[in-house]
VOGU-3710 file (C-alpha; in Angstrom, 3 decimals, decimal comma):
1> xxxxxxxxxx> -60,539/-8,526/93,679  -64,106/-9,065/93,882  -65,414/-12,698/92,720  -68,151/-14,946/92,810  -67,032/-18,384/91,373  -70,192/-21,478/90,899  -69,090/-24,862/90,665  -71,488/-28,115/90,533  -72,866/-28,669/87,729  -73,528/-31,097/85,326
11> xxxxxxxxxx> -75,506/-33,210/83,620  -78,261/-35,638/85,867  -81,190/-37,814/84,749  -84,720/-36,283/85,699  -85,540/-37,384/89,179  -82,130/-36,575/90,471  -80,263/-34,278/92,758  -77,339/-31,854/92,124  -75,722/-28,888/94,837  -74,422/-25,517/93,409
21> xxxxxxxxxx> -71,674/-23,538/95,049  -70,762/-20,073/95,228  -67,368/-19,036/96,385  -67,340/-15,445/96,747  -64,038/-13,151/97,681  -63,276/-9,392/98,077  -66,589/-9,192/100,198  -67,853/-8,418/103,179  -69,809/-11,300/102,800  -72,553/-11,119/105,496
31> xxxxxxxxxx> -73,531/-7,448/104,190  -74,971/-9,514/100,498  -77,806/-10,641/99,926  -76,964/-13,760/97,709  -78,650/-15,558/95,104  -79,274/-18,210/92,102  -80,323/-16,650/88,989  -81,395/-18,816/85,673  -81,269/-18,709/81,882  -82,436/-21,144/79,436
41> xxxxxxxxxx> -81,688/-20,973/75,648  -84,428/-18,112/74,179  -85,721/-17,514/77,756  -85,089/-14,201/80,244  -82,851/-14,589/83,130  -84,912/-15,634/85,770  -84,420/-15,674/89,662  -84,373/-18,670/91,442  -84,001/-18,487/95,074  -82,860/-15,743/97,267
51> xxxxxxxxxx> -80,911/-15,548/100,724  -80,901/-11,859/101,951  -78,794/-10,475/104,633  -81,424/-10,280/106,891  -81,631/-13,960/106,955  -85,025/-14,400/104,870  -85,284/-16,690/102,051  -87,492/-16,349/98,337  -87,965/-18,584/96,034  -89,317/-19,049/92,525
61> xxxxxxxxxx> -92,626/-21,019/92,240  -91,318/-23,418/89,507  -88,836/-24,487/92,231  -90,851/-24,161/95,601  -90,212/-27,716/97,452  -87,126/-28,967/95,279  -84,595/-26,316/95,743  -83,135/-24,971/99,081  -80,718/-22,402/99,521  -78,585/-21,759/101,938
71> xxxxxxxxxx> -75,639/-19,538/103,090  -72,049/-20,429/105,510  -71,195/-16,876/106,184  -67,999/-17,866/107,794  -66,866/-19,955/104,225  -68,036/-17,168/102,673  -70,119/-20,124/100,129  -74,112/-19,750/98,618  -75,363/-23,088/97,990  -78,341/-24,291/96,042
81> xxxxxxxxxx> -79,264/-27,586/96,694  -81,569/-28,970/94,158  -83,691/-32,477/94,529  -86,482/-34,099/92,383  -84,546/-31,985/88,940  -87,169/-31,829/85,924  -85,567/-31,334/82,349  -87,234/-27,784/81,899  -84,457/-27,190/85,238  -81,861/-27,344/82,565
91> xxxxxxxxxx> -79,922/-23,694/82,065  -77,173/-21,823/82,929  -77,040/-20,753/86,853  -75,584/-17,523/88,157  -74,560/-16,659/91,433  -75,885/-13,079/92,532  -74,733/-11,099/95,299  -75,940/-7,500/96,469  -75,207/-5,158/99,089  -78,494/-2,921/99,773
101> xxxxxxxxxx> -78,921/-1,088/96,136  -75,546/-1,026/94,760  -75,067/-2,861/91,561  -74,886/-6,500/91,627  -72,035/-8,835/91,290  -72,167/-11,622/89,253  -70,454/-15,029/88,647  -69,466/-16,653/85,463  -72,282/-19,633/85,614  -72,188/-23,115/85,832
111> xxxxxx> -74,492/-25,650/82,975  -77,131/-27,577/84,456  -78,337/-30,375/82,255  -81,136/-32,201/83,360  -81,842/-35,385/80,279  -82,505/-39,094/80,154
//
């Protein structure tokens, strides 16, 4: 079976930190590009940062200097660490994964809640 499954999240004041984790299985994992995707209540999904095979790294310009991703290939794990979290951070994060054009594979999501 083929699975992506995020865990850490929660709810943190502004200011603070929180890391995401993606577990994937049933992949070749190296092959993916893998990624954190976004949505907030009435807003598009939106994509956050972006580790491609290749070994390159994108990232949204709302989160440029707070977020980091990064990739074990042998734990087969996508992590998103995020620092200095705003409240307009708060959503629902996806984990993305993609081999070359095929169709992507998503997870189930994981609440971020960034309040005072």
């Amino acid at each position: 079976q083929v699975q992506l499954v995020e865990s850490g999240g929660g709810l943190v004041q502004p200011g603070g930190s929180l890391r995401l984790s993606c577990a994937a299985s049933g992949i070749i994992f190296s092959w993916y590009s893998m990624g954190w995707y976004r949505q907030a209540p009435g807003k598009q999904r939106e994509l956050v940062a972006l580790s491609t095979s290749a070994g390159s790294t994108n990232y949204a310009d709302s989160v440029k200097g707070r977020f980091t991703i990064s990739r074990d290939n042998a734990k087969k794990t996508v992590y998103l660490q995020m620092n200095s979290l705003k409240p307009e951070d708060t959503a629902s994060y996806y984990c993305y994964a993609r081999q070359g054009l095929l169709t992507p594979i998503w997870g189930q999501g994981t609440q971020v809640t960034v309040s005072s």
